[in-house]
FISEPA-867629 format. One record per residue (C-alpha): residue number from 1; residue in one letter; z, y, x. Coordinates in steps of 0.001 Angstrom, whole numbers. Layout:
<sites>
SITE   i aa      pz      py      px
SITE NUM  a       Z       Y       X
...
</sites>
This chain:
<sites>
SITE   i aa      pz      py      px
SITE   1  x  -89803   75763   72988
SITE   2  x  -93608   75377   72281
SITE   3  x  -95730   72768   74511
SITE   4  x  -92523   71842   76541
SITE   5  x  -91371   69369   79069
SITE   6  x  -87999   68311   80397
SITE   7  x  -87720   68218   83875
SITE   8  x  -84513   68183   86236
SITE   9  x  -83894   71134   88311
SITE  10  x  -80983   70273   91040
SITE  11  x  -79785   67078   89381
SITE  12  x  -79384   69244   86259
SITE  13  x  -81348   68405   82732
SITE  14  x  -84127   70999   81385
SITE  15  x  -86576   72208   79383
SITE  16  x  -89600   74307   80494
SITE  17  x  -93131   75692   79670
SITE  18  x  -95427   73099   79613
SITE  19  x  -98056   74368   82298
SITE  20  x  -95982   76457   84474
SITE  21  x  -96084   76014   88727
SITE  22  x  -93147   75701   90448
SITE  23  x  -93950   79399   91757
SITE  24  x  -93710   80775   88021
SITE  25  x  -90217   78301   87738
SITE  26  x  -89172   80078   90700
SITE  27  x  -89563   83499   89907
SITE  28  x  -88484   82778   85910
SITE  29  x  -85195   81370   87750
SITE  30  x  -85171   84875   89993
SITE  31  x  -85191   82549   93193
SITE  32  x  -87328   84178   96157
SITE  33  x  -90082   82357   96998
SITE  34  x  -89775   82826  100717
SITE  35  x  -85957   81918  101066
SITE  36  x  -85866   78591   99579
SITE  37  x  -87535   75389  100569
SITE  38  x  -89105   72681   96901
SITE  39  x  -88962   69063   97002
SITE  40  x  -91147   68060   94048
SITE  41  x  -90098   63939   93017
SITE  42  x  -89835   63463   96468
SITE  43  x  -92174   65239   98297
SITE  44  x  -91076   68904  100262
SITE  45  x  -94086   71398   98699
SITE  46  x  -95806   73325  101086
SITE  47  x  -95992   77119  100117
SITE  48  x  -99000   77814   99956
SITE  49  x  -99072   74878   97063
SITE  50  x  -96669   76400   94827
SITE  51  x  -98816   77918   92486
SITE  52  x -101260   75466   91815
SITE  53  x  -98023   72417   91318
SITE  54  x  -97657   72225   87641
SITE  55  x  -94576   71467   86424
SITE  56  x  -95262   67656   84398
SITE  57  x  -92286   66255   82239
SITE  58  x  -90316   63688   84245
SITE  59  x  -90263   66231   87067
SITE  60  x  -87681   66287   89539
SITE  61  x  -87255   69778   91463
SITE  62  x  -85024   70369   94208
SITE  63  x  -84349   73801   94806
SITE  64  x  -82577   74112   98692
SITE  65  x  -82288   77966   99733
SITE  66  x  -81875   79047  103538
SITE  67  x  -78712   80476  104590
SITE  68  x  -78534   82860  107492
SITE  69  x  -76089   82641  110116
SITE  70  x  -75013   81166  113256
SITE  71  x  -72103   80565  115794
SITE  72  x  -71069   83466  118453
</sites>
């Protein structure tokens, strides 16, 4: 892969576009945007900020999605 990076998406080892957001990671992973909630090295994204966040190498992402439900 051209102009990559290695990042860590969930705890797991990767490489990835140099210059993608964590929108475009997102979508390339077929995730919905408006299910899941991003921690970027730390810090829960906002978002609104996903597609300006570039992806830098070192980067942790933490992908948590929502789960619907509840108790009757």
């Amino acid at each position: 892969m051209q102009n990559a990076v290695n990042i860590h998406v969930n705890g797991e080892p990767r490489t990835w576009r140099s210059g993608a957001s964590v929108a475009e990671l997102l979508r390339e992973l077929d995730i919905k945007i408006e299910r899941v909630a991003v921690e970027l090295n730390l810090e829960i994204l906002d978002r609104a900020v996903f597609d300006q966040r570039l992806l830098q190498d070192g980067d942790r992402v933490e992908i948590m999605s929502f789960i619907g439900g509840g108790s009757s």
